[in-house]
C-alpha positions in Angstrom: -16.1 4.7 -17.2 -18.9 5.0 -14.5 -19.0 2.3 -11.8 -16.1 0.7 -10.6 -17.5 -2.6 -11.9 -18.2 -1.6 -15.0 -14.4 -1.4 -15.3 -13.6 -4.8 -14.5 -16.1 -6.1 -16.3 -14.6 -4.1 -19.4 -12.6 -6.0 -22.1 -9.6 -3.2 -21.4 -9.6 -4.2 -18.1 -9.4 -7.7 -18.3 -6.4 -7.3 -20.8 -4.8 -4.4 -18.5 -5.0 -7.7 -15.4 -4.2 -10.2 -17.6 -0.2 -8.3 -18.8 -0.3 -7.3 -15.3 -0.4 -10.6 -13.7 2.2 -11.7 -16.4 4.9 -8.9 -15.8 4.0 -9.2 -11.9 4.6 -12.7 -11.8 8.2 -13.0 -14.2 9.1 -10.0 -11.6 8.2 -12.2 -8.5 10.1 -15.2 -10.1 13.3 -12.8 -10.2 13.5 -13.6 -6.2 13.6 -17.0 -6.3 16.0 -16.9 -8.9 18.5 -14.8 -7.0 18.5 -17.1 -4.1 19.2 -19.9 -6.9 22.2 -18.0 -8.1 23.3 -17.1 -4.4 23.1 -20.8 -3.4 24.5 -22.8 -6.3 27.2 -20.1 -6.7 27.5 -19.8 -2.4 27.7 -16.3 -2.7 25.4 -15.1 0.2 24.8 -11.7 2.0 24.3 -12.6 5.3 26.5 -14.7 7.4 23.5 -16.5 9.0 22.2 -17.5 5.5 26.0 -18.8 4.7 25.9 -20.6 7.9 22.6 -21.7 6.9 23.9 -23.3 3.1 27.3 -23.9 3.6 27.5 -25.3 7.7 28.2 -24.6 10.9 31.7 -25.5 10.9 33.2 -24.0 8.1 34.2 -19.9 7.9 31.1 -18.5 7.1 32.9 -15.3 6.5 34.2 -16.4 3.0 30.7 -16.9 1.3 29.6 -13.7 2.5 30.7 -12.2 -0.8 29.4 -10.6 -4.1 29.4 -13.0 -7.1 28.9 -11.4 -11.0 25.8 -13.7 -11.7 24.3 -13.0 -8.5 24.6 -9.3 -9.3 23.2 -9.7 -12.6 20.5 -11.3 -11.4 19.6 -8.4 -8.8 20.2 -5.9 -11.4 17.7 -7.4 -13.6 15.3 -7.8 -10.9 16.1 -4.2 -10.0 14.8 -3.2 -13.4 12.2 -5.0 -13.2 11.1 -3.0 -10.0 11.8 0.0 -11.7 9.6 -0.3 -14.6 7.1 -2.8 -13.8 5.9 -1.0 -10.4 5.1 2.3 -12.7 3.0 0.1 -15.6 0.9 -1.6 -12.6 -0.1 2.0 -11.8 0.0 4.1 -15.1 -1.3 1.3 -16.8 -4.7 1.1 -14.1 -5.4 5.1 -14.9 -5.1 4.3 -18.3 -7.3 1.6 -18.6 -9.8 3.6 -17.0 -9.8 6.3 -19.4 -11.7 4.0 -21.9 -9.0 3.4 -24.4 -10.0 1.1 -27.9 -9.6 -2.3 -26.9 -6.8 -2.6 -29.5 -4.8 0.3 -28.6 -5.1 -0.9 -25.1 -4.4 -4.6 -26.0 -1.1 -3.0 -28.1 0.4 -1.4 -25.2 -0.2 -3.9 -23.0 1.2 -6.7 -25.1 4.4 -4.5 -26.0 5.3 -3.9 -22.4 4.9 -7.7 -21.6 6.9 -8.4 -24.0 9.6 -6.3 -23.9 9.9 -6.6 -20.5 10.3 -10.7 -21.1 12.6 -9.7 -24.0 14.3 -7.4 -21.6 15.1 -10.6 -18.6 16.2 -12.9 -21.4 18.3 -10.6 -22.6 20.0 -9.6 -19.2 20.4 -12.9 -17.9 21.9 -14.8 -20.8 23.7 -11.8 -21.7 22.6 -11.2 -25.3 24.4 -8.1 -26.8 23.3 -4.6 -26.8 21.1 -3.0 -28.1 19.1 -5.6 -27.7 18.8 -5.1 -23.5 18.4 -0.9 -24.3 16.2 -1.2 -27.0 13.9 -3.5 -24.9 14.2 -1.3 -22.0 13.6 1.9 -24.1 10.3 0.4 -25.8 8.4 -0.7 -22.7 9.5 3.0 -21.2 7.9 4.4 -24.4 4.6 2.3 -23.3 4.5 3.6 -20.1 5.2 7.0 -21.3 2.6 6.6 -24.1 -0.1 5.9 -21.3 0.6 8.4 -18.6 0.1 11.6 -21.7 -3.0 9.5 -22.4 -4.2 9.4 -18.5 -2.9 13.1 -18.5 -4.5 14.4 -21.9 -7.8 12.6 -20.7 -7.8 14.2 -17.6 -6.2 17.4 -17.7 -6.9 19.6 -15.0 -3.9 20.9 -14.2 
């Protein structure tokens, strides 16, 4: 790659922003989701937001609480930050090493969609290894792309 906007004019590119922008966006939905779960379920972590859902008069001190849906929630969302955060990056070096569109376009997809696999199957909960095996394959992605960033660039 030579100028910068050569690169986001390249066809990698625009697929590397376009799986971006898809994983980013399911992760930033995981927040409003939590509060969801914390509201309908009044399980809140702050008195001041209990006081702010449940009243003024009541004992805040009762909703103040952990609840197993919340939790699963912000352990998916956890993941999420976990796995997503390093694609965002990895994946940016990677598409600037000048990969095949398809190869590009193959790693990109897989991580989207295992990560989207990976939600649906924490939040219903769908048995294992379905969760794992999701988590495992968008690891591999990753893990594929940073040896390509490093093999393209060694200079260690």
């Amino acid at each position: 790659m030579g100028e910068p906007s050569e690169l986001m004019e390249s066809d990698v590119f625009q697929a590397y922003a376009t799986y971006a922008t898809v994983v980013l966006l399911k992760m930033l939905l995981m927040g409003p989701l939590t509060g969801y779960f914390r509201v309908t379920r009044k399980a809140f972590s702050n008195p001041e937001d209990a006081r702010a859902h449940v009243g003024k008069g009541e004992d805040n001190k009762k909703y103040v609480k952990t609840d197993p849906d919340v939790e699963r929630v912000r352990r998916c969302h956890q993941n999420d930050l976990e796995n997503i955060v390093p694609f965002i990056g990895i994946g940016l070096l990677y598409a600037m090493t000048g990969p095949d569109l398809s190869s590009a376009l193959l790693h990109f997809r897989t991580f989207a969609v295992s990560r989207i696999f990976h939600s649906i199957a924490y939040l219903l909960p769908l048995p294992q290894p379905g969760r794992g095996g999701s988590w495992l394959i968008g690891m591999g992605v990753t893990i594929s792309m940073a040896y390509r960033v490093l093999k393209t660039g060694m200079y260690l």
